[in-house]
N, C-alpha and C positions, 0 to 999 in steps of 0.2 A: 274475845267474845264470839259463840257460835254464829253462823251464817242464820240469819230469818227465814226460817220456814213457810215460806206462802200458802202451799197447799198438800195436804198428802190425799194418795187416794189408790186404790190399789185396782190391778190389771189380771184377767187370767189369760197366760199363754196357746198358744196353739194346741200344746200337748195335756194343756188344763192344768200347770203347775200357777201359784196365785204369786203374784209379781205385788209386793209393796213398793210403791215409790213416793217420791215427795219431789216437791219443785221449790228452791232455796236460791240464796242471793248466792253468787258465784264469788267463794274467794280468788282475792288478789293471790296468792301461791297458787293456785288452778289457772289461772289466764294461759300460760302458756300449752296446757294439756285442750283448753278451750282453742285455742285456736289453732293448731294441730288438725284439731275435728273440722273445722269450719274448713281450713283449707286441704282437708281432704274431700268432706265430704258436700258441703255447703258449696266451695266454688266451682266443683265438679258439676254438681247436680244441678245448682239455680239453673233457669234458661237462661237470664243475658248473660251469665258468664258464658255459659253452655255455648250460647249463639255468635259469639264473641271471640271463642276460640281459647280460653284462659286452662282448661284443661289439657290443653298441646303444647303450653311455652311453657317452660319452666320458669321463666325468668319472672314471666307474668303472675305464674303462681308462687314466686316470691314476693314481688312486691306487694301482693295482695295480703300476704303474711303478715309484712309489715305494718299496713295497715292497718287490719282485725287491730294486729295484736294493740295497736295507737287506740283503735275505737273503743276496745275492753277496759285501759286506761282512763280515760277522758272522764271528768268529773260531768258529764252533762249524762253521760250513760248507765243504764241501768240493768245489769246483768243478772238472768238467770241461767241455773243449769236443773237438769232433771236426772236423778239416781235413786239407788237402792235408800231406803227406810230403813238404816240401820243406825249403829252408833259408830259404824266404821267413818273416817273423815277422807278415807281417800279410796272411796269407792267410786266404782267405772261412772264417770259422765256419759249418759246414753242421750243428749239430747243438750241445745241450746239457743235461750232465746235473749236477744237484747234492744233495747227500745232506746231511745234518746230523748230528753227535752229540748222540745225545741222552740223558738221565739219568731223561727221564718219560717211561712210556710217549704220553700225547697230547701230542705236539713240539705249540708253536704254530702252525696252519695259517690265521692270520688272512691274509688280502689285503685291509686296509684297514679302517674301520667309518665312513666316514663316508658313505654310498651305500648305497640299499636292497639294492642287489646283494653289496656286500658282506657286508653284516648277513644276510641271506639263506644266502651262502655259508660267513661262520661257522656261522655254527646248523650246515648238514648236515655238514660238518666235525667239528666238535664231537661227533655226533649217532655219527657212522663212527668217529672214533677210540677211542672208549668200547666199543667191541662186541669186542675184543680186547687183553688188556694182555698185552705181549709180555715185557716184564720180567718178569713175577710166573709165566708158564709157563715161562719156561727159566732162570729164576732169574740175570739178569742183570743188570750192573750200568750196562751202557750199550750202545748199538748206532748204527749209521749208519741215521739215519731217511730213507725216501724223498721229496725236497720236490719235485721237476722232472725231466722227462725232454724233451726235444722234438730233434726231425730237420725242418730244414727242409725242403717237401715233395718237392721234385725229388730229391730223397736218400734218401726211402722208399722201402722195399721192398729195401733193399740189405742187410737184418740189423742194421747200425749200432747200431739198439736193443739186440740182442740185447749187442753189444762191450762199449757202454755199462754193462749189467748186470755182464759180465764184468767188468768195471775197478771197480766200485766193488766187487764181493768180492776183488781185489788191491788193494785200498785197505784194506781188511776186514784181509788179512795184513798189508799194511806197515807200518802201524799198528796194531794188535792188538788191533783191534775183533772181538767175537766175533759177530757177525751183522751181515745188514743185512736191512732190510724194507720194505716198500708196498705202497700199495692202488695195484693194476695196474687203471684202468678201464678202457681201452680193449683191444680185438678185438689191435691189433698190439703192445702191451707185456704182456699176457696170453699171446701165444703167444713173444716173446720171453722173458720169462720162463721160460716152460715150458722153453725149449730151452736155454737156461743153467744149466738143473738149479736152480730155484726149487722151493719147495713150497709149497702151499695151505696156509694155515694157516684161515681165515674165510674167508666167502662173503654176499656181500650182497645182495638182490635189491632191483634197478633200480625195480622196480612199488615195491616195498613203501617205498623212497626217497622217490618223488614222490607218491608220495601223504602222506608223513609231513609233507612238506617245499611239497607246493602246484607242484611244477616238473614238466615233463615234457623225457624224453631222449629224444634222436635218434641213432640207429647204434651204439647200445653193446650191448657185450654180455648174455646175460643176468644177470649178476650182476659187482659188484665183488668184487675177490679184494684177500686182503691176503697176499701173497707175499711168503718170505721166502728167505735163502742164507746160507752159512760162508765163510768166508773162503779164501780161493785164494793162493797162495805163489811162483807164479811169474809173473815181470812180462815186459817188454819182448818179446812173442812176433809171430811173423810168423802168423797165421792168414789162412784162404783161406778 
């Protein structure tokens, strides 16, 4: 059976060439090509890896491998990728996003424990997820947690993120999840965000993080936000 098409919608390039893409459920023979991208590009760039040091060990960015590749697996997760709008089946992954159901408010956000980085990056984990329980304010009994977002870089800047966002609140409707949420750290899932019609729910300040936590950030914004949305009802649309 084909992968479910969430959304198509097409991009024009820098040089004005017209980019078709679609955003589709990630096959299971893809995971491994997914999570390749994620630990090149996703644990490099997020800040708490970033801050953390997970791009300097190798070992750290093994084990972090390990784990994606466990989270892509897991029956509670819901995996999309973003590519070319063709009938090709094994066209380049420029982009991936994956959410979780979850029944507690703090989903497990481990990346491993056996590496000071890891052990590091649980704690602030841990530390963020406690500062809002999203169950107990809207009285829910489960919601699609945010675990990963990433666009590979030559495909920034096209809104992708923004799609992204969109497709997991029509995941929201298809499955009859009544929210979704995350902590948006970064400047471009923040403003993505915002324009998907997210709301602030919590707000975290970057200083008062590393200092809690012994790390310092580079290029983030002033505070993590933990942003949330409702669910959307209509699927397979052509946006521009």
């Amino acid at each position: 059976m084909s992968p479910k098409v969430w959304l198509s919608f097409e991009k024009q390039t820098r040089d004005g060439t017209l980019m078709k893409l679609r955003i589709q459920d990630l096959p299971l023979e893809r995971i491994g090509v997914a999570t390749e991208l994620m630990v090149k590009y996703f644990a490099r760039d997020e800040p708490y890896r970033k801050a953390t040091g997970f791009p300097n060990n190798p070992e750290a960015l093994e084990e972090y491998r390990v784990y994606i590749n466990k989270i892509f697996r897991e029956a509670a997760s819901r995996n999309v990728m973003c590519c070319a709008d063709t009938d090709d089946d094994n066209q380049d992954i420029i982009g991936i996003s994956s959410v979780a159901v979850a029944t507690e408010s703090y989903w497990d956000m481990t990346a491993g424990k056996g590496t000071e980085e890891a052990k590091k990056i649980n704690a602030i984990f841990y530390d963020v997820s406690h500062k809002f329980d999203i169950l107990k304010e809207f009285n829910l009994s489960s919601y699609y947690s945010g675990k990963s977002l990433v666009v590979v870089p030559e495909y920034r800047g096209y809104g992708i993120a923004e799609k992204f966002l969109t497709v997991r609140r029509l995941m929201c409707g298809a499955h009859g999840i009544p929210m979704t949420a995350a902590w948006m750290s970064t400047f471009a899932t923040q403003i993505a965000a915002a324009k998907d019609g997210w709301q602030t729910l919590c707000e975290l300040d970057y200083g008062d993080i590393a200092r809690r936590h012994g790390v310092s950030f580079e290029g983030v914004p002033p505070t993590n936000k933990y942003m949330a949305a409702w669910p959307l009802y209509e699927s397979n649309r052509l946006d521009n």
